[in-house]
N, C-alpha and C positions, 0 to 999 in steps of 0.2 A: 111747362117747359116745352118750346116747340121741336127742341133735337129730340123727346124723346117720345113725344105723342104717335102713338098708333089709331090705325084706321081698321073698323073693322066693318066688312060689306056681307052680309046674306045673300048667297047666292048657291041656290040645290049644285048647282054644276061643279061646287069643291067638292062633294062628296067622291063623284067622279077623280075630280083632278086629283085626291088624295092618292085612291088606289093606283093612278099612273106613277107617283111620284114616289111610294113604296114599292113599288115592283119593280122601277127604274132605280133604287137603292137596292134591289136585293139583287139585280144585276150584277149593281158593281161589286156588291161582296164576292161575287162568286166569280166575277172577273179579277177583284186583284188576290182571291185565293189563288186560283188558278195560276195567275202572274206569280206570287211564291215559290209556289211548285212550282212552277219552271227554272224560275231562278233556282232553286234548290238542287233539280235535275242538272244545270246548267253548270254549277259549283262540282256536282261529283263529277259531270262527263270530262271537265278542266283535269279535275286533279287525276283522272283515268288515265285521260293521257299522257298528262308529265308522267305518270310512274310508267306508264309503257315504253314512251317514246325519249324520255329526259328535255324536250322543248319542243314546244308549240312548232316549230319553222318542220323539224323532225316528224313532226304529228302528221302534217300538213303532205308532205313530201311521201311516206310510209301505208297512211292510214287513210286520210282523207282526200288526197290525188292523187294516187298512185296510179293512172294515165296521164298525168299532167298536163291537164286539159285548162286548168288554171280556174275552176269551179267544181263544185262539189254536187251530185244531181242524189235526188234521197235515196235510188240501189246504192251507189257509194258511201253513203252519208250511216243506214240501215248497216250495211257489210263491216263499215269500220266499228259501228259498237259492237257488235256482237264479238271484232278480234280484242278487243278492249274492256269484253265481259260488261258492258255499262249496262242494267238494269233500270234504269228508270224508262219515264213513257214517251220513248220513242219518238211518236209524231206531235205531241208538244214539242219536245225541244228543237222537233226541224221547223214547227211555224214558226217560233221562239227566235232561229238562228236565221232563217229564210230571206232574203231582202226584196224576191219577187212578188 
C-alpha cells in the first residue's frame, strides 16, 4: 500500500539531528512547565485582588495605578503585590502580564 510505505535513508548526520531534536523537546517541557506556573501564579495574583480590592476596575485604580498614569511600570507592579501579600514569583508573572 503506497499511503503507508515508509522510506528509510542511512545517513551519520541523524545521530546528530536526533540530539537537537531531543533537547528541542526538552525545551519545550520546561517552557510549558514554566507557562503552568505562571498561569498558576497568575489564578492566585486575580483572586488576591478581588479579595482585596472587591474588582478588578478597583485593583487597577488602588493597587496597580495609583498615579494614574494609565500603565503599570514593574516598581508599581512589585509595590502592589507585596500590599496584596501575593507570594508567588514575581518577575514570571510581570513577563507573563508585560505586553512590551
Amino acid at each position: 500500500n503506497k499511503s503507508t510505505a515508509r522510506f528509510v535513508v542511512h545517513d551519520p548526520r541523524l545521530g546528530e539531528m536526533t540530539k537537537w531534536t531531543n533537547l528541542e523537546t526538552k525545551q519545550q517541557r520546561i517552557l510549558s512547565r514554566a507557562k503552568v506556573e505562571a498561569s498558576k501564579d497568575l489564578a492566585v495574583f486575580r483572586s488576591r485582588l478581588l479579595q482585596e480590592h472587591g474588582n478588578f476596575a478597583r485593583a487597577w485604580r488602588r493597587s496597580l495605578d495609583p498615579d494614574s498614569s494609565g500603565s503599570v511600570v514593574l516598581v508599581e507592579f512589585l509595590q502592589a503585590c507585596r500590599r496584596i501579600n501575593f507570594t508567588g514569583n514575581l518577575h514570571r508573572l510581570w513577563k507573563l502580564l508585560d505586553s512590551d
